[in-house]
N, C-alpha and C positions, 0 to 999 in steps of 0.2 A: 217727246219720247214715245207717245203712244199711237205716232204712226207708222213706230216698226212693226206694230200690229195690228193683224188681220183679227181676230180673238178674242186679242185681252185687249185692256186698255191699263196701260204704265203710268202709276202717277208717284213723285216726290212731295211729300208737303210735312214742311217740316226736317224731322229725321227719322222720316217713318216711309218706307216705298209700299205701297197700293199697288197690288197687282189683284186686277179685276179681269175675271171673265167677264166675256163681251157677247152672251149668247142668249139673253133672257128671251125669244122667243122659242127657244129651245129651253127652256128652263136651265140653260146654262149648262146641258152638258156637254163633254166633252168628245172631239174627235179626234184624230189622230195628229193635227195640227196642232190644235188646242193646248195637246201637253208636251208638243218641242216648244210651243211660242211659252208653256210656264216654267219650263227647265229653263231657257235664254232669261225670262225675266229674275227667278230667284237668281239666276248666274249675276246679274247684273246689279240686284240689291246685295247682294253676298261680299261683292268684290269691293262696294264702294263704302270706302272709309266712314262718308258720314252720315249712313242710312244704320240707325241704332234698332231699327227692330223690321216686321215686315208683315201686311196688314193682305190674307187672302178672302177672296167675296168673291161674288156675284151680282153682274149688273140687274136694275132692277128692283123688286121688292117682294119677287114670289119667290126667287129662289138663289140659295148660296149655290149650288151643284147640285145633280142629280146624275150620275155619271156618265156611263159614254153613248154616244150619243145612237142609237139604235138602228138610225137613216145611215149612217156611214158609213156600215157594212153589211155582207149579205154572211154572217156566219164567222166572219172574222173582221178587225182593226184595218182600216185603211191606211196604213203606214208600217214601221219599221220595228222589231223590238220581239221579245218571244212572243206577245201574244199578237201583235202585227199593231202595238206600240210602244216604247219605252218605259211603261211606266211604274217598271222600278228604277227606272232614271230619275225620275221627276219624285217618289219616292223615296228615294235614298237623301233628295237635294233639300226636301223639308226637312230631314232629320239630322242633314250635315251644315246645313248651312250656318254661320258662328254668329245668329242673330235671334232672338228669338221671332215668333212664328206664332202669329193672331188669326184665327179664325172668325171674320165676322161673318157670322150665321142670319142674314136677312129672311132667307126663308128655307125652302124645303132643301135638307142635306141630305140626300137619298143616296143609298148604292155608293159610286165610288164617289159622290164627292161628299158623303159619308165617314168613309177613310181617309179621306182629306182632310176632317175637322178633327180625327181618334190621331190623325199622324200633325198636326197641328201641336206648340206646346201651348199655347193657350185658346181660346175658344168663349166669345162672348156673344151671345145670342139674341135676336128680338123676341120678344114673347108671341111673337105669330110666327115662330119655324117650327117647321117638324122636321125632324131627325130618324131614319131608321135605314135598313136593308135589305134588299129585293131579291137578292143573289140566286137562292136556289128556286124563286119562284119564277124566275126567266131565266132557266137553264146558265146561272154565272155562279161565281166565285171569286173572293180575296181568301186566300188561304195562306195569308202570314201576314202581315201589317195588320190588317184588316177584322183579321180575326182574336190573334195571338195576342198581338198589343191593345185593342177593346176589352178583353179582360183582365188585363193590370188594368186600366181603368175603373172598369163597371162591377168586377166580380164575373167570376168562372158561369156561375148559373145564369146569369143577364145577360152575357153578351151570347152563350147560346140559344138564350130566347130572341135575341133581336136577330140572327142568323137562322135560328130555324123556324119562327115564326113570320118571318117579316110582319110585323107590325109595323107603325108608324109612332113618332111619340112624341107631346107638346115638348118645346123651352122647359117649361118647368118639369116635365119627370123627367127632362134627359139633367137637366141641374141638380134633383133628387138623385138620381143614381150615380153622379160623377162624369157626368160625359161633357157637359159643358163648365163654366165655371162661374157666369155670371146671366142672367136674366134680364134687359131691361126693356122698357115702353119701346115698339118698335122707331117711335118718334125720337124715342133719345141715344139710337142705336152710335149714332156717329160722336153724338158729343161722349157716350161712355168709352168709346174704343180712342178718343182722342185721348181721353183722361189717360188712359194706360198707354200709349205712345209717346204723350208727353214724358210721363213718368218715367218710360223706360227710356227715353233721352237724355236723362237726370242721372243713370246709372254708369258705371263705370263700363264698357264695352268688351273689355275683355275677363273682366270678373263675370259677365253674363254670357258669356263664350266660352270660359272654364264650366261654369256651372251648367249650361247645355251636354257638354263634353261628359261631363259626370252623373248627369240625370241617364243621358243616353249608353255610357257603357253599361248601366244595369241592364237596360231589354236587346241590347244590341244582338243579341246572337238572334233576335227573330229575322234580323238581315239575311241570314243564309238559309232561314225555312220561307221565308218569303222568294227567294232567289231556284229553290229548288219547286217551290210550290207554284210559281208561272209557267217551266215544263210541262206540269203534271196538267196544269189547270191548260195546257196549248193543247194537250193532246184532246184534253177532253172535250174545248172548244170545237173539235173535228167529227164531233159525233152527233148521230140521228138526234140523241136526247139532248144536247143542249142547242142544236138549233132550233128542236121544239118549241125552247121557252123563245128564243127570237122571235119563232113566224109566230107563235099564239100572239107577244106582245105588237105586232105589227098588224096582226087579222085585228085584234081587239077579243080575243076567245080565251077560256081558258086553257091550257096548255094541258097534252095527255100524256108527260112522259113515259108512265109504266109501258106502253106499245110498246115502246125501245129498248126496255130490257129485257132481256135475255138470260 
């Protein structure tokens, strides 16, 4: 299965489907490839009858995601979608798909694959990851999954300290604040994420598919401010001040956005 990708790498074990980015000398972030090939793979653990839950990572051991990938565009996404990727595609497919949806956290969750772990329904982590947000410090933005739905998590004041400060933050204070759900020895990351794959094999599949359905109609309406917040966020990707934060993080400089405003 996993030589339909270039990316990831697709694994079945058990009844639990492994969809692993395939990028850890990039620290696993993402290009524009990256997240058609994990829209096609959840399509594919979603559809099939006997895959009872579904395990996202990073190859590796430094890093779950760190989001997109900064070399694959000059200012914009090298591919298709508002912001020149889909990825309120790939976004909507965590939150629809009738399975639940594990985070394992190997190491750094940075930026969007950040919002990949807050849009995750569960999320177990090694004790050497860190967790945080880069956005406004390189001229980016999630401004609706990313943001909206982090604070049903962490709390209103936290989740705009991790946006507006970007910090970074061990396993254990993103487990203190609610952002992960489980902590263990990086050593024992796989056997913990099996225990709860097995377990959720043992569950009944469409009681865990109702109960998806119903967690998710309570924050569902951030679908459509995340929907309208990729326009706003494409526009602004078009401007002096947020390629600033690109070229600084490509020079290695700090970034001067105030120049750019007006």
């Amino acid at each position: 299965m996993s030589a339909e990708f270039e990316d990831l790498i697709y694994e079945v074990r058990d009844r639990a489907a492994w969809v692993i980015i395939n990028r850890p000398k990039l620290y696993n972030a993402f290009r524009a490839q990256t997240i058609e090939e994990l829209i096609k793979a959840f399509q594919i653990a979603g559809s099939d009858r006997n895959i009872a839950c579904i395990v996202l990572t990073g190859a590796g051991d430094k890093a779950f995601c760190t989001g997109g990938d900064q070399s694959a565009h000059e200012g914009q996404y090298d591919g298709r979608g508002v912001v020149g990727l889909p990825i309120d595609e790939l976004q909507g497919i965590i939150r629809d798909v009738p399975k639940p949806v594990i985070a394992r956290i190997n190491g750094y969750a940075i930026g969007g694959g950040n919002v990949f772990a807050t849009l995750c329904d569960l999320s177990i982590a090694a004790d050497t990851a860190k967790l945080g947000q880069v956005g406004p410090k390189v001229g980016s933005v999630d401004a609706g999954w990313g943001t909206s739905l982090l604070a049903r998590h962490v709390g209103d004041k936290r989740a705009r300290e991790i946006w507006y400060l970007n910090l970074q933050y061990t396993a254990q204070q993103a487990y203190e604040m609610g952002l992960v759900n489980k902590v263990v020895p990086a050593a024992e990351l796989d056997d913990a994420v099996k225990e709860w794959t097995d377990t959720l094999a043992e569950r009944s599949p469409t009681a865990l598919a109702l109960a998806k359905r119903s967690f998710n109609a309570d924050s569902d309406s951030i679908r459509g401010i995340s929907n309208l917040a990729l326009h706003a966020v494409k526009l602004y990707y078009d401007t002096d001040e947020s390629k600033e934060g690109v070229n600084a993080f490509n020079e290695k400089r700090k970034p001067d956005f105030y120049k750019y405003v007006k």
